[in-house]
C-alpha positions as CSV (number, residue, x, y, z in Angstrom):
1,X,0.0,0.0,0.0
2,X,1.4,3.7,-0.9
3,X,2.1,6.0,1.7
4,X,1.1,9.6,0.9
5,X,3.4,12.8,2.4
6,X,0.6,13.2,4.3
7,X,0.7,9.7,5.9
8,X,4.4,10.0,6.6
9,X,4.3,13.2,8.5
10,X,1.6,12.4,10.8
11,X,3.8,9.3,11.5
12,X,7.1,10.4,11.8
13,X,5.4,13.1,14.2
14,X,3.7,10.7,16.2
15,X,7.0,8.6,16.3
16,X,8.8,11.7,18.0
17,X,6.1,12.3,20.6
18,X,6.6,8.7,21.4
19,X,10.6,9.1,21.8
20,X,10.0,12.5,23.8
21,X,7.3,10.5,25.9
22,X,10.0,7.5,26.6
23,X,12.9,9.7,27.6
24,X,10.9,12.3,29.8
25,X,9.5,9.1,31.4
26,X,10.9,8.0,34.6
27,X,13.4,5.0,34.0
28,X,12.3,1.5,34.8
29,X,14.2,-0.5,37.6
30,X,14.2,-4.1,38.6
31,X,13.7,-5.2,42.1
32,X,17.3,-4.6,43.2
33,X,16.9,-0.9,42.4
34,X,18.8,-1.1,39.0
35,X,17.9,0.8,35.9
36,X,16.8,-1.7,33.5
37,X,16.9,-1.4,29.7
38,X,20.5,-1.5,29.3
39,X,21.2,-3.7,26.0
40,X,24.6,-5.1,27.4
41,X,22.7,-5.9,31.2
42,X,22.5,-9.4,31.6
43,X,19.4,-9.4,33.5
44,X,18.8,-11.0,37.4
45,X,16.8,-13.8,37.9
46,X,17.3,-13.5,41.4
47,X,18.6,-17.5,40.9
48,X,21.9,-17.3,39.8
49,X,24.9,-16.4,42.4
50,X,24.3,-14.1,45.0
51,X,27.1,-11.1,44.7
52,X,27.7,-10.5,48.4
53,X,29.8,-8.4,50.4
54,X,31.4,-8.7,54.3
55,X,29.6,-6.5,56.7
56,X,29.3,-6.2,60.5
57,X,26.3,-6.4,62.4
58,X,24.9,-3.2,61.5
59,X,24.6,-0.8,58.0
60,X,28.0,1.3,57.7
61,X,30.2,3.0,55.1
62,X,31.0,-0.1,53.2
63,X,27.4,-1.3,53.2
64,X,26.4,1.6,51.5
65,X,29.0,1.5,49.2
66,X,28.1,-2.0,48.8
67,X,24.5,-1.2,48.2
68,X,25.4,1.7,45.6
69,X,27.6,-0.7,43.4
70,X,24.9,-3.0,42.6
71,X,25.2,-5.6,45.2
72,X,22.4,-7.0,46.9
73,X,23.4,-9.5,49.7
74,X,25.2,-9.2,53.0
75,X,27.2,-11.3,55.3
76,X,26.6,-10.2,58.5
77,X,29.3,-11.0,61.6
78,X,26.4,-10.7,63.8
79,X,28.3,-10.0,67.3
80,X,25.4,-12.2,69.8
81,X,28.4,-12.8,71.9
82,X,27.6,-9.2,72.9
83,X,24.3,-10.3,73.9
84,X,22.1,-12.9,76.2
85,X,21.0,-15.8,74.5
86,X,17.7,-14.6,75.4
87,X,18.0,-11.7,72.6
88,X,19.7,-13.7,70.2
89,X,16.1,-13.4,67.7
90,X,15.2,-9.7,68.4
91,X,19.5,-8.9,67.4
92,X,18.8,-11.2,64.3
93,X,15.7,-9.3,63.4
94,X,17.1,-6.1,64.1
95,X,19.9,-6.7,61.8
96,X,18.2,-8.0,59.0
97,X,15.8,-5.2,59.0
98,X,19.2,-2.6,58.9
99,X,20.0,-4.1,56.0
100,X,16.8,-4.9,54.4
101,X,16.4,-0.5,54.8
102,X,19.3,-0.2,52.2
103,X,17.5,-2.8,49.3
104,X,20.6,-5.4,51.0
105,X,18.8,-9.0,52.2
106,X,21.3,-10.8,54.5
107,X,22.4,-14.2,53.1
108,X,23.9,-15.1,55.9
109,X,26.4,-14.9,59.2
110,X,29.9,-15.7,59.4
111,X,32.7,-16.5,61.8
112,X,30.4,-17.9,64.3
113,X,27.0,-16.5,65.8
114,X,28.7,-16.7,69.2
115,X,32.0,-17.5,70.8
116,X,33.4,-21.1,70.2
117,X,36.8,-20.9,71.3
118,X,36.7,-23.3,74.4
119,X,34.7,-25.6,71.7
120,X,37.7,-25.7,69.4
121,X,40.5,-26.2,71.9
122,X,38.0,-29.1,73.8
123,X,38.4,-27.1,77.2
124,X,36.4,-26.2,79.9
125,X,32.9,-24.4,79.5
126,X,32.6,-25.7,75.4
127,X,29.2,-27.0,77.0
128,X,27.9,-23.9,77.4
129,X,29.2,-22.6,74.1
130,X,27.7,-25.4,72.4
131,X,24.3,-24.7,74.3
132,X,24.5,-20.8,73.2
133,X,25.4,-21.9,69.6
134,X,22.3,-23.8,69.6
135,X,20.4,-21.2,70.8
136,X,21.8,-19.3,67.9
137,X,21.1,-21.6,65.5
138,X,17.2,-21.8,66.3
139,X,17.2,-17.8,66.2
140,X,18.5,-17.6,62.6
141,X,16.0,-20.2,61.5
142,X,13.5,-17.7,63.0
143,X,14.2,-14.8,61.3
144,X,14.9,-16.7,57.9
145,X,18.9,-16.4,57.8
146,X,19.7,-19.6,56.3
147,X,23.7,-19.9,55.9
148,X,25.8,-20.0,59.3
149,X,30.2,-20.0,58.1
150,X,32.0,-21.4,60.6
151,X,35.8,-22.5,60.8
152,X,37.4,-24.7,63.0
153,X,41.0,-23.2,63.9
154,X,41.6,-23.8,67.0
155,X,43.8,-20.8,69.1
156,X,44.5,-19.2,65.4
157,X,42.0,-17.8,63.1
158,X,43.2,-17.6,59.3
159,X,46.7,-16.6,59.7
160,X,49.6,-14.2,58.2
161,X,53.1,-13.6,58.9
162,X,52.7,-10.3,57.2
163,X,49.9,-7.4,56.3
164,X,51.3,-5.2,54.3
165,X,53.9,-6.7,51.3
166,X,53.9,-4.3,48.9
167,X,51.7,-4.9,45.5
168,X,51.0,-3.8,42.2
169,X,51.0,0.5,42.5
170,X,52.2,-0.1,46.1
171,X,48.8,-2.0,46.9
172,X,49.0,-3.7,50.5
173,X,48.9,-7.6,50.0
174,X,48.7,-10.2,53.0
175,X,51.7,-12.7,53.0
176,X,52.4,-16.2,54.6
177,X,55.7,-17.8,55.0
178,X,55.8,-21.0,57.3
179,X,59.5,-20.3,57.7
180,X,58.6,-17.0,59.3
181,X,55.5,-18.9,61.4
182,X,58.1,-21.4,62.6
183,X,60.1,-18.5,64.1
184,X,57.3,-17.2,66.0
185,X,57.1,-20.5,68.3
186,X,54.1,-22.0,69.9
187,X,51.0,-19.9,71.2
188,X,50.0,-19.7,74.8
189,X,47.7,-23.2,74.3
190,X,51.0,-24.8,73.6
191,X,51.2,-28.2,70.9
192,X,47.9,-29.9,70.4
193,X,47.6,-32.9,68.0
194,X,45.3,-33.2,65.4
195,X,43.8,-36.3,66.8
196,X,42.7,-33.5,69.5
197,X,40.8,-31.4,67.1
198,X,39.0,-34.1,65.4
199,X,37.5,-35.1,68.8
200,X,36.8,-31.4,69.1
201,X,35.1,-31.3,65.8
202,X,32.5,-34.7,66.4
203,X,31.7,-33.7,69.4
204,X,30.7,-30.2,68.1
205,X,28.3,-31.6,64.6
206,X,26.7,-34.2,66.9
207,X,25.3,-31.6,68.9
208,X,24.4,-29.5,66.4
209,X,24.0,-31.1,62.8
210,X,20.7,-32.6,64.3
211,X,19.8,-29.0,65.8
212,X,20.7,-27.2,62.3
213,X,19.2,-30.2,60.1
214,X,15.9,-29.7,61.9
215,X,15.9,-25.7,61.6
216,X,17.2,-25.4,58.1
217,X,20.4,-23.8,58.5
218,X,23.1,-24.8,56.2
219,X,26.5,-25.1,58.4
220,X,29.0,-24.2,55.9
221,X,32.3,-25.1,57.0
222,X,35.3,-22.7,56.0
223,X,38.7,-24.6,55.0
224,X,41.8,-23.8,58.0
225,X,43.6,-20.7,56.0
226,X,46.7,-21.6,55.4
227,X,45.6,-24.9,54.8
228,X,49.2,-27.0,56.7
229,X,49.3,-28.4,60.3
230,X,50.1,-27.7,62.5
231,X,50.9,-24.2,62.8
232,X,52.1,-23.1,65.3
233,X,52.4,-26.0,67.4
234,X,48.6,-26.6,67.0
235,X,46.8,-29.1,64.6
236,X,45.0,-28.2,62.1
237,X,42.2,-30.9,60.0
238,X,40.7,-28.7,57.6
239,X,43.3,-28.7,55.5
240,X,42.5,-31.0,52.7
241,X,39.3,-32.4,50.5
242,X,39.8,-35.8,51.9
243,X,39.3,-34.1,55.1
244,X,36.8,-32.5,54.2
245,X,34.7,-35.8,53.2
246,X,35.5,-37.3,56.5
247,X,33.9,-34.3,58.8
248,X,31.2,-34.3,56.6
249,X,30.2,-38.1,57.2
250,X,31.2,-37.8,60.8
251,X,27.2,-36.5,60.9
252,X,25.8,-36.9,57.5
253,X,23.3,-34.3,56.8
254,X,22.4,-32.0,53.6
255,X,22.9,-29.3,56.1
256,X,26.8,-30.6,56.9
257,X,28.3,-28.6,54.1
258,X,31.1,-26.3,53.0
259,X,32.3,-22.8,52.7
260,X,34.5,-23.5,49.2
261,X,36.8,-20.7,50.0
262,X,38.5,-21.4,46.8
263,X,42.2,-19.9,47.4
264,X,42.3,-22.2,50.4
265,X,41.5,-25.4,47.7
266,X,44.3,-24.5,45.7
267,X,46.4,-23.9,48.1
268,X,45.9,-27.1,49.1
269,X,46.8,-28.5,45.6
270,X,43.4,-29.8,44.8
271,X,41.7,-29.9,41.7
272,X,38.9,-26.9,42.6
273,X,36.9,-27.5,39.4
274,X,36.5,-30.8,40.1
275,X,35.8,-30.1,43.7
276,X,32.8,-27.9,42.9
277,X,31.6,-30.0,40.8
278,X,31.6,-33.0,43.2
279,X,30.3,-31.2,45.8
280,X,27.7,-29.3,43.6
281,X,26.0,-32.2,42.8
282,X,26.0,-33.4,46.3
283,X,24.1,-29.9,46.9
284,X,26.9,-29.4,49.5
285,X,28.4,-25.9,49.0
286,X,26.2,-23.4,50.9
287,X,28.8,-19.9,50.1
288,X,31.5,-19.1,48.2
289,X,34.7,-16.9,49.1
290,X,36.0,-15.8,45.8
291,X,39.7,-14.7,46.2
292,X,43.1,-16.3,44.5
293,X,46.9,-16.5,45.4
294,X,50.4,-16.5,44.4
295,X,52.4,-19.4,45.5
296,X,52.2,-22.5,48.1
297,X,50.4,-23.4,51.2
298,X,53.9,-23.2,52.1
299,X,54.5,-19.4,51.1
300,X,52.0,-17.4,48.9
301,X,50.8,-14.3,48.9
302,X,47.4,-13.1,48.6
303,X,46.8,-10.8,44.7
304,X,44.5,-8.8,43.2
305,X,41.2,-10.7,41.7
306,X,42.6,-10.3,38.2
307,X,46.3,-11.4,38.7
308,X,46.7,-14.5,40.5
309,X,47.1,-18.6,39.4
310,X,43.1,-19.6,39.7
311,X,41.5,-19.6,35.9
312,X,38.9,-17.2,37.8
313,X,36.6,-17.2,34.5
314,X,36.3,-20.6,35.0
315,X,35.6,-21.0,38.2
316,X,32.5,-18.6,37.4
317,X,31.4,-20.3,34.8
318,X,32.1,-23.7,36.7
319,X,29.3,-22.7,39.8
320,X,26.8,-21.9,37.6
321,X,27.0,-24.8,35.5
322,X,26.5,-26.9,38.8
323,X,23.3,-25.0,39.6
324,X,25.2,-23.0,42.6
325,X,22.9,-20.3,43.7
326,X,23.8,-19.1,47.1
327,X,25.9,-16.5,48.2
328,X,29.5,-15.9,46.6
329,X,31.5,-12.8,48.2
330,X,35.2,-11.4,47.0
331,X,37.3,-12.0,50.5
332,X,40.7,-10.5,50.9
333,X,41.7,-8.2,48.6
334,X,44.6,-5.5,48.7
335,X,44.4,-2.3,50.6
336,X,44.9,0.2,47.6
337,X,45.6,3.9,48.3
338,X,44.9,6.0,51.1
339,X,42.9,3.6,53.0
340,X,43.9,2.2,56.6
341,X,45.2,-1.1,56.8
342,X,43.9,-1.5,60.5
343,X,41.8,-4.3,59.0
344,X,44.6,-6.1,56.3
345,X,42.5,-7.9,53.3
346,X,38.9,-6.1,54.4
347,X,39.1,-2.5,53.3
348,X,36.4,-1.6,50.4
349,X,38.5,-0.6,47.4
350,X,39.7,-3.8,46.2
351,X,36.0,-5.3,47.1
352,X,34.9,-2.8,44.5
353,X,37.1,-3.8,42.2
354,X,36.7,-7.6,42.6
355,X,32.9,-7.0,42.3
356,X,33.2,-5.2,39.2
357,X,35.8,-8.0,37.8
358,X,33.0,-10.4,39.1
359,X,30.3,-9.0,37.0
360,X,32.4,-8.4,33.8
361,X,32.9,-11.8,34.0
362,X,29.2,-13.0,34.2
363,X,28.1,-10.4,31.8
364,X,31.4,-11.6,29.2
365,X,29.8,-15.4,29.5
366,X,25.9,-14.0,29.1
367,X,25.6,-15.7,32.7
368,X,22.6,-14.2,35.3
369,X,23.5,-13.2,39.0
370,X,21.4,-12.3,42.1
C-alpha cells in the first residue's frame, strides 16, 4: 500500500512524541533498584549467584557503598556474643531489618553466631558454648537467615606472617611464609595434636548437625587458611578435601556442608573445578569466598582478583553450570591507596574492584546473577 506525504508526516510526528514521551519518562528499575533497559545488562533472575559483600552487624560506610555498586546480599558477623542468648532473635531481626532498609537482604552470618573458642580447643565451658550456639542456631531459622560460616581453627583464626607486602601500584597484600611462622614458636595453648581437634570437631556436629538439620540452616564449614598443620604448634584438620569428606560423614546431613573458599582449595593443591563439581551435585556448598593466590600453602601471597594462578573465568562459569545459587563474596583483597590497613584484606576498594571483575565476567559469559 502507498504511503502519501501526508501519511508520513503524521507518522514520523507521532514517532517523535513517542521518543519524547519514553525519555521524559521516569526509567524502569528491577527489584534490586537497578535501571533496567540496558542492551549489554544481563538481566537477574534472582537465581543465579548471590554477589555478596562482608559487613558487620549493623549498616555502615561499606554497606552503602556495597548497596550503591549494585550488590544485593550481606554477610553479617552478627556479634550475639555481645548479647544474652535470650536476645539472640530480636538482634537477628534487628539486623536483617538494617539491612533490608538499604535494598541489601542478608544471606547469611559468618565466623560464628557466638564464641566457640573453648569448643575448638576441647576445654572447659565448650558446653555452654555449644548450648548458646544452639540457641543461635534456632534464632537464625526464625528470622529466615539460612547460611551460618563457621571454621574450625583452634587458638588461630586464618593466619599471616605479614599485612602489608607491597603490591601492584604499592597495593598492600597479606603474605604467609611457614619459615617466618616457625620462628614465632608456639602460642600460649601450647602443641595440640590433630587427633585432639578431630575429637573437638564430632563432638561439636553431633550436637548441632541434628539441631541445624531440623531448623534449616546450612553449616558451611570454612577450610583452615593456610591450609598445613600444624601451625604453630597446634593441629590443624581442615586442610585438605579428603578431610573434608571425612567431617562431613562424621554427621551426614544436607545441612553438613562447606564454605568453598576457593584460594584455600588451591592452596591445598586440589583440583577446585572438580571439587565444585563434586560437591555441587551433592548440593553441598552453601557460600562461596571468591579470592586467589600466588604461591604455596607453604608461602603465597594473597593478589589482586585479576592477577593471580586460579583460571577465575572458570571457576564462574564452573558454579553456575552446577546450579550454585547461594551466596558468593570477594574475600581478601589489597588495601589500595589511602585507605587504613587496621583491618589487612577487608578494606572496600579492592572489594569494589573484585565486584566489578565479578560481574564483567558473568556479563562476558551472558551468565545471570542475584
Amino acid at each position: 500500500m502507498d504511503i502519501t506525504r501526508r501519511q508520513s508526516l503524521k507518522t514520523a510526528a507521532g514517532l517523535a512524541l513517542a521518543s519524547s514521551a519514553s525519555l521524559n519518562a521516569a526509567p524502569a528499575k528491577d527489584p534490586s533498584g537497578s535501571l533496567l533497559g540496558a542492551p549489554h545488562r544481563i538481566p537477574r533472575t534472582g537465581t543465579g549467584l548471590q554477589f555478596a559483600t562482608m559487613n558487620g552487624a549493623r549498616v555502615d560506610h561499606k554497606a552503602r557503598i556495597s548497596k550503591q555498586i549494585g550488590v544485593n546480599y550481606a554477610i553479617c558477623g552478627p556479634g550475639l556474643g555481645r548479647v544474652a542468648p535470650s536476645e539472640y532473635e530480636a538482634t537477628l531481626a534487628k539486623m536483617k531489618a538494617d539491612f533490608a532498609s538499604i535494598g541489601m537482604q542478608v544471606a547469611g552470618v559468618e565466623s560464628h553466631p557466638v564464641p566457640a573458642e573453648k569448643i575448638k580447643l576441647g576445654i572447659e565451658g565448650r558446653d555452654e558454648e555449644i548450648e548458646n550456639y544452639i540457641h543461635a542456631i534456632k534464632a537464625l531459622a526464625n528470622v529466615g537467615i539460612r547460611v551460618l560460616c563457621y571454621n574450625f581453627m583452634a587458638g588461630l583464626g586464618w593466619y599471616r606472617t605479614q599485612v602489608d607486602a607491597k603490591g601492584r601500584g604499592n597495593s598492600l597484600l597479606t603474605d604467609f611464609d611457614l619459615t617466618a611462622a616457625k620462628a614465632q614458636g608456639l602460642t600460649k595453648w601450647g602443641e595440640i595434636p590433630e587427633e585432639k581437634i578431630w575429637q573437638n570437631i564430632e563432638y561439636f556436629l553431633k550436637a548441632v548437625i541434628p539441631v541445624a538439620e531440623k531448623a534449616g540452616i546450612q553449616m558451611a564449614l570454612h577450610p583452615d587458611d593456610p591450609p598445613l598443620s600444624p601451625l604453630r604448634g597446634i593441629g590443624r584438620i581442615v586442610t585438605s578435601a579428603a578431610n573434608y569428606r571425612r567431617i562431613m560423614n562424621l554427621v551426614p546431613s544436607p545441612v553438613n556442608g562447606v564454605t568453598f573458599c576457593q584460594a584455600n582449595f588451591i592452596a591445598m593443591g586440589e583440583d577446585c573445578v572438580s571439587l565444585v563439581r563434586e560437591w555441587g551435585k551433592q548440593k553441598k556448598i552453601f557460600f562461596v569466598h571468591f579470592r586467589d593466590i600466588a604461591g604455596t600453602r607453604e608461602h603465597f601471597t594473597e593478589t589482586f582478583h585479576d592477577e593471580g594462578q586460579t583460571d577465575m573465568v572458570k571457576m564462574l562459569k564452573t558454579y553456575h553450570e552446577v546450579g550454585f545459587k547461594g551466596p558468593i563474596r570477594p574475600d581478601h583483597a589489597p588495601t589500595l591507596d589511602e585507605e587504613t590497613n587496621d583491618r589487612p584484606g577487608y578494606a572496600i576498594q579492592g572489594k569494589i574492584f573484585a565486584i566489578g571483575y565479578m560481574k564483567g565476567v558473568m556479563q562476558g559469559l551472558g551468565l545471570p546473577y542475584a
